[in-house]
C-alpha positions in Angstrom: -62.6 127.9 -57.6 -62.8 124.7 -59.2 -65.2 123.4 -61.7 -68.5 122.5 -60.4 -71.8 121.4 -61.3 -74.7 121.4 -58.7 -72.2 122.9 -56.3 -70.1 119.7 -56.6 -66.7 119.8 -57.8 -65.9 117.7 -61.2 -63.4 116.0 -60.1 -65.7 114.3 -57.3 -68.1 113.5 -59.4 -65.8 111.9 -62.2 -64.2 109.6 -59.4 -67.8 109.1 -58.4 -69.1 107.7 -62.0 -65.6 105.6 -62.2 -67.2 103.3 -59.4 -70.5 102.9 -61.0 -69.6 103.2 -64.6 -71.1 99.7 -65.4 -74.3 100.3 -63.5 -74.9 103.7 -65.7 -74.1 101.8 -68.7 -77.0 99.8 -68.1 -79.1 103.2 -67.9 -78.0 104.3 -71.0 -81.2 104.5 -73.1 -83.3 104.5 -70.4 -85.6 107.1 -68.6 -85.2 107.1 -64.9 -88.2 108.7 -62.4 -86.7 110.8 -59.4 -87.8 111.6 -56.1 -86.1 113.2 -53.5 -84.1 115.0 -56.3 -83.7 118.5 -54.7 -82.4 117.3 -51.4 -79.0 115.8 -50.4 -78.8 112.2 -52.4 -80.7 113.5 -55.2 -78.4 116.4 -56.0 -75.9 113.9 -55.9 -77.4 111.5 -58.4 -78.6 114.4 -60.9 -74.7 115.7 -60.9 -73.4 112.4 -61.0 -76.1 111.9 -64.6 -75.3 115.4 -65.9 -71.4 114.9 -65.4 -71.8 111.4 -67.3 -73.7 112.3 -69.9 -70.8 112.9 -72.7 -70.9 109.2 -72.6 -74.0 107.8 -71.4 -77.7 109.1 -72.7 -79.8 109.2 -69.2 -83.3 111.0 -69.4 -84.7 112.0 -65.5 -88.2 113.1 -64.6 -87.3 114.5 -61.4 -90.8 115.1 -59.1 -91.0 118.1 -57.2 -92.9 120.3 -54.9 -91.2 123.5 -55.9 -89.7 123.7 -59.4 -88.9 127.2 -59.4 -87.0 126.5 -56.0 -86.0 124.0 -57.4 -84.4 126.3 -60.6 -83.3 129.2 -58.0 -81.1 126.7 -55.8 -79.6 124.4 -58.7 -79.7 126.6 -61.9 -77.0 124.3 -63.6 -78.9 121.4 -63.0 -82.1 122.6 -63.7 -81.4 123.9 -66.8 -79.7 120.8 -68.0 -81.9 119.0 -71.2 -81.9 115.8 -69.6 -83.9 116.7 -66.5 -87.8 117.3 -66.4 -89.0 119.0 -63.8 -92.7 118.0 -62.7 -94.4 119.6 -60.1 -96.3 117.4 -57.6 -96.6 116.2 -54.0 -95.6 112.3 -53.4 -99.0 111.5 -52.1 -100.5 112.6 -54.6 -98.7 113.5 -58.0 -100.0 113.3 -61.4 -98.3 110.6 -63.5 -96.1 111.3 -65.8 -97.1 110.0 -69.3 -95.3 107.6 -71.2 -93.0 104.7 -69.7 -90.4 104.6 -67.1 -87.8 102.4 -66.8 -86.2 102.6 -63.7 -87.0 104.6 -60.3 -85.2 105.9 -57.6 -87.9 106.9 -54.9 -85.8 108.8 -52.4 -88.2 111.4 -51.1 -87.7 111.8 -47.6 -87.7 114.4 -45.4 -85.1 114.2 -42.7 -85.2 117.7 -41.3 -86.2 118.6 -37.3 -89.4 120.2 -38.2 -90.7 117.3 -40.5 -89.7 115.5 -37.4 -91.8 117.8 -35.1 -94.8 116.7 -37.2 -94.7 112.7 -36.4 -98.2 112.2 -38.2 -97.8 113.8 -41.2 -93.8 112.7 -41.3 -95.8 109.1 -41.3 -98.0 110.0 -44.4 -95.5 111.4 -46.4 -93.6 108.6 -46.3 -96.0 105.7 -46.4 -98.7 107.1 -48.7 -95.9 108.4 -51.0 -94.2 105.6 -50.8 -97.8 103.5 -52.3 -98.5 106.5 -54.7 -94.5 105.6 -56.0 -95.5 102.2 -56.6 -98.7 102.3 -58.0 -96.7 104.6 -60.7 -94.3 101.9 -61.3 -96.6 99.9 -62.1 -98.8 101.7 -63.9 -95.7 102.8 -66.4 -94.2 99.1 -66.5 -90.8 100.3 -64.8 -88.5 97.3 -64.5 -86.6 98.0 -61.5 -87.4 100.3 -58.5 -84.4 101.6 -55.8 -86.5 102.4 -52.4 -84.3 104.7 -50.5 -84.9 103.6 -46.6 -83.0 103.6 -43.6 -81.0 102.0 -40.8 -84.0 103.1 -38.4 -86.3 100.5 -39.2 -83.8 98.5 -37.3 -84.0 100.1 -33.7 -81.3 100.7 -30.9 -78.5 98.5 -32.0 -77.9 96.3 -29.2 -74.6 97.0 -27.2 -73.0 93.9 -28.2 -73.3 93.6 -32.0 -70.6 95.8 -33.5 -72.1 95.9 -36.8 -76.3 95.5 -37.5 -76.1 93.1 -40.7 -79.5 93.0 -42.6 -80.9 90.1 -41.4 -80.6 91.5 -38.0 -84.3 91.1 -36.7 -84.9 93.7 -34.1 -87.1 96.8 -35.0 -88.3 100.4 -33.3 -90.6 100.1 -30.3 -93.8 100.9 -31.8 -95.2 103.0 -28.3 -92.3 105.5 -29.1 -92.9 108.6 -30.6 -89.3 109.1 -31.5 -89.8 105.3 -33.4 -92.1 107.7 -36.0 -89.3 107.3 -39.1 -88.0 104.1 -38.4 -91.7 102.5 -38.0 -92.8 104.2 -41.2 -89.8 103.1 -43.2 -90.2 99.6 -42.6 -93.5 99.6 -43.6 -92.6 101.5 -46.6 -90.7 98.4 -47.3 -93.4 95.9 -46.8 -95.6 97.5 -49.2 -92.2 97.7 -51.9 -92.2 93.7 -51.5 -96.5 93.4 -51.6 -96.2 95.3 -54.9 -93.2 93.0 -56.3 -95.6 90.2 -55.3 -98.3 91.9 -56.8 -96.5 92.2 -60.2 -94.8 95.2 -59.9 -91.1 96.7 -60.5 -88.7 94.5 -59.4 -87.6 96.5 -55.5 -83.9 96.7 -54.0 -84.0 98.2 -50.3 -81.3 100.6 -49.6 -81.0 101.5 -46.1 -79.0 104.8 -45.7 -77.1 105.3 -42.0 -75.0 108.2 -42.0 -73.2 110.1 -45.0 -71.2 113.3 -45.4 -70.5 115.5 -48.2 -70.8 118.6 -50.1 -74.3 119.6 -49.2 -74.9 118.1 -46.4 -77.6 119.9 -44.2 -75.5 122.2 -41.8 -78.7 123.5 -39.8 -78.0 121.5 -36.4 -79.9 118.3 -37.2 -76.5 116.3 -38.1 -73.1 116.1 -36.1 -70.8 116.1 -38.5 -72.7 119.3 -40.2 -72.6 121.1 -37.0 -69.2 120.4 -36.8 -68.5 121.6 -40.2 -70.1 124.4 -40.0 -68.6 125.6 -37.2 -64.7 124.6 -38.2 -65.4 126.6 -41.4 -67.1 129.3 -39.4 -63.8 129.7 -36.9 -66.1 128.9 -34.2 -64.8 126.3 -31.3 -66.5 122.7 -32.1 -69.0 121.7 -29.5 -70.8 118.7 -28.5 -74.0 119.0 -26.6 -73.6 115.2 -24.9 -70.0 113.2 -23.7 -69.1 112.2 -27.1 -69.7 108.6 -26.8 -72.2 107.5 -29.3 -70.9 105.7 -32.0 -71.3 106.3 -35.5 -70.0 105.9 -39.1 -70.2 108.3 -42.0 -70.1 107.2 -46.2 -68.7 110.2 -48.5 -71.7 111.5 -50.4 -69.5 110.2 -53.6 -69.6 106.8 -53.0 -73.0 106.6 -51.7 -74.0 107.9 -55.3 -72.1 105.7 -56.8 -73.6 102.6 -54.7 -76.8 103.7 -55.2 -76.6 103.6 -59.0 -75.3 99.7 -58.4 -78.0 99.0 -55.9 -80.4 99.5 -58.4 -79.1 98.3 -61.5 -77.0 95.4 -59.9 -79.0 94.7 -56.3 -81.0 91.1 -56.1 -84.6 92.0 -56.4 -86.3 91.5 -53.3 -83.3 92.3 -51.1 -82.3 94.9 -48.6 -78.5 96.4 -48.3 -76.8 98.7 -45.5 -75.5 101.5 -47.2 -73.2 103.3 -45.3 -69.5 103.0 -43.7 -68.0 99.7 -41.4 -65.9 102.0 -39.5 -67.0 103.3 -36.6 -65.9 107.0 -35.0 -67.0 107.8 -31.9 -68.9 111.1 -31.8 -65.8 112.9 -29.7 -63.4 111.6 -31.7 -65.5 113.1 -34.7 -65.0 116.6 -33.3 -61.2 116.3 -33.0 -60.8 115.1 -36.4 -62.8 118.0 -37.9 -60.8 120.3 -35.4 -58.1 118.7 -36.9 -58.2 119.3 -40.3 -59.6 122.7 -40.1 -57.6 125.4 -40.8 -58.6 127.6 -38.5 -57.2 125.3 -35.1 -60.5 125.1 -33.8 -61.3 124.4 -30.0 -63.5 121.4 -29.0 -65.9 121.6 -26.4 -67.7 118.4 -24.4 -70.6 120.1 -22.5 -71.8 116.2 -21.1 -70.4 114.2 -18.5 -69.1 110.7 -18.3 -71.2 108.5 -20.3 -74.5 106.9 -17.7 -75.6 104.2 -19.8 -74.8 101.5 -23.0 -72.7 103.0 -25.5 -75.0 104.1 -28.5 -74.1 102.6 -31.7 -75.1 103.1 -35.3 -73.1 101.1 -37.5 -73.8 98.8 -40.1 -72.2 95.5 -41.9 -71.6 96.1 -45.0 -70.5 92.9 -46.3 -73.5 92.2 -48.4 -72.8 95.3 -50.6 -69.3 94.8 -50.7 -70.5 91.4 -52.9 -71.5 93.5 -55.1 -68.2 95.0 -55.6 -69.2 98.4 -53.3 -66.6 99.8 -50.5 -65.6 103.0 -48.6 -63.5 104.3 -51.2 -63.1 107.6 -49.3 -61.3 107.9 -46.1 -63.6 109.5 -43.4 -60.6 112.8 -43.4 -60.5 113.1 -46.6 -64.6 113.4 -47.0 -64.3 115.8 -44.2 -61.5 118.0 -45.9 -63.8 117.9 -49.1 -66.9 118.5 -47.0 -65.1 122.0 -45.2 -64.0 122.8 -48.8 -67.0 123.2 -49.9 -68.4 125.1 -46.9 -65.6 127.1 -46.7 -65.7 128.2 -50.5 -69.0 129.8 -50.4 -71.2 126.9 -51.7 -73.1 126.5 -49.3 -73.9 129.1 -46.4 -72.8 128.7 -42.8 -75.4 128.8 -40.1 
């Protein structure tokens, strides 16, 4: 088995610094406050630091709600000298003493049962999201990276290809199922209040759809389903007809633009993070049959699509100005992705 740190091959993570090696110059010297660090993009970020750190001298407070989970899950990480573990939950945390310069607030959870608990899911994110800022502020960071999403934008209308930021549509606020996306852009507004107020200087980073070592495999995502059941020899299924339309990132680059969105991201401003080239969800499943080892079957329970194709794609030309791309084909993530499933890393569902 290859070398790995937080279940993330080297290699990965080297090609991952190489795209933001000037961003994490700019860090070095500094003391960066995490949230969010135990799930999905945080693991990424922590590796990405602890890999780096031969050359670059990054200190993270990482908050959390369960340390000791925390140490059981990611034992390399934890136990690396750069990362402070505080215990805490986002609405309410005790500030860290002394000062911060830079924060990442990327505490989100994106799981069905948060999702099943639309009020609280609201809370976490908006209060948290305050309690963040008022932290900022309170320890003079200069720059603050608000992990949001591509929710706050709505249903992509059927005849824009690609949802660039200035696109003005939102979530209908008499859905339930508009919970996330509703709370995220006010999460947002109150990111740009505090900037007005005199706070940290906010970049907006609205995440779409990413895959990866790590990646949740416990039915909420697609592409994790379909992972997971490739690497489990089980026949690839897909509950609908296949037609909605999405776009995945490699977990490696969306580190790596991260780190540039907020060290290099105009202050004030909002960026799609994610990939240009859309798959539909069909498709999806015959590529990852594809490249599976084990010839997996496909199987498309729905019928013939009934309605507008669903879409969920962003433009990414506003990041790509600040030099960021998809540097990973979308089968080549995939083949790294049911690598790492397949190697015991991560267990199969």
């Amino acid at each position: 088995m290859s070398e790995t740190i937080g279940g993330i091959e080297t290699s990965d993570l080297d090609e991952s610094a190489a795209h933001c090696r000037r961003a994490l110059a700019k860090l070095h010297g500094g003391r960066l406050f995490l949230t969010g660090g135990t799930g999905f993009f945080g693991s990424w970020l922590l590796a990405v630091i602890a890999r780096a750190r031969a050359e670059f001298d990054i200190r993270v407070t990482m908050l959390t709600r369960d340390p000791d989970g925390f140490r059981r899950k990611r034992p390399d990480l934890a136990g690396q000298a750069f990362i402070e573990l505080v215990q805490g939950d986002i609405r309410s945390f005790e500030y860290p003493a002394g000062r911060f310069s830079h924060i990442i607030h990327a505490a989100t959870d994106t799981s069905a049962q948060a999702d099943a608990d639309k009020a609280t899911l609201i809370d976490t994110i908006v209060t948290g999201t305050r309690r963040v800022l008022e932290f900022a502020a309170a320890s003079r960071a200069e720059r603050l990276l608000y992990v949001s999403s591509g929710a706050i934008y709505g249903p992509q209308p059927a005849d824009t290809a690609r949802l660039p930021e200035s696109y003005s549509g939102a979530c209908d606020p008499l859905d339930p199922r508009s919970a996330y996306g509703e709370a995220k852009r006010m999460a947002e507004q109150l990111c740009v209040c505090s900037y007005a107020a005199g706070g940290p200087a906010p970049i907006v980073a609205r995440a779409f759809a990413f895959v990866g070592p790590g990646l949740p495999l416990d039915g909420h995502f697609a592409i994790g389903n379909f992972i997971r059941d490739a690497a489990a020899g089980r026949n690839i299924t897909v509950s609908g007809d296949g037609s909605p339309t999405r776009s995945y990132l490699y977990a490696g680059d969306l580190a790596a633009w991260l780190f540039v969105l907020l060290l290099e991201g105009e202050a004030g401003a909002a960026y799609n993070v994610g990939s240009d080239r859309a798959v539909s969800i069909a498709e999806l499943a015959h590529v990852v049959a594809r490249l599976s080892p084990r010839k997996n079957g496909v199987v498309i329970k729905g019928q013939g699509a009934s309605g507008p194709r669903s879409r969920y794609i962003p433009s990414i030309e506003k990041a790509r100005g600040l030099g960021l791309d998809v540097w990973t084909p979308l089968d080549e993530a995939i083949r790294r992705t049911m690598r790492h499933a397949q190697d015991g890393r991560q267990p199969l569902l």
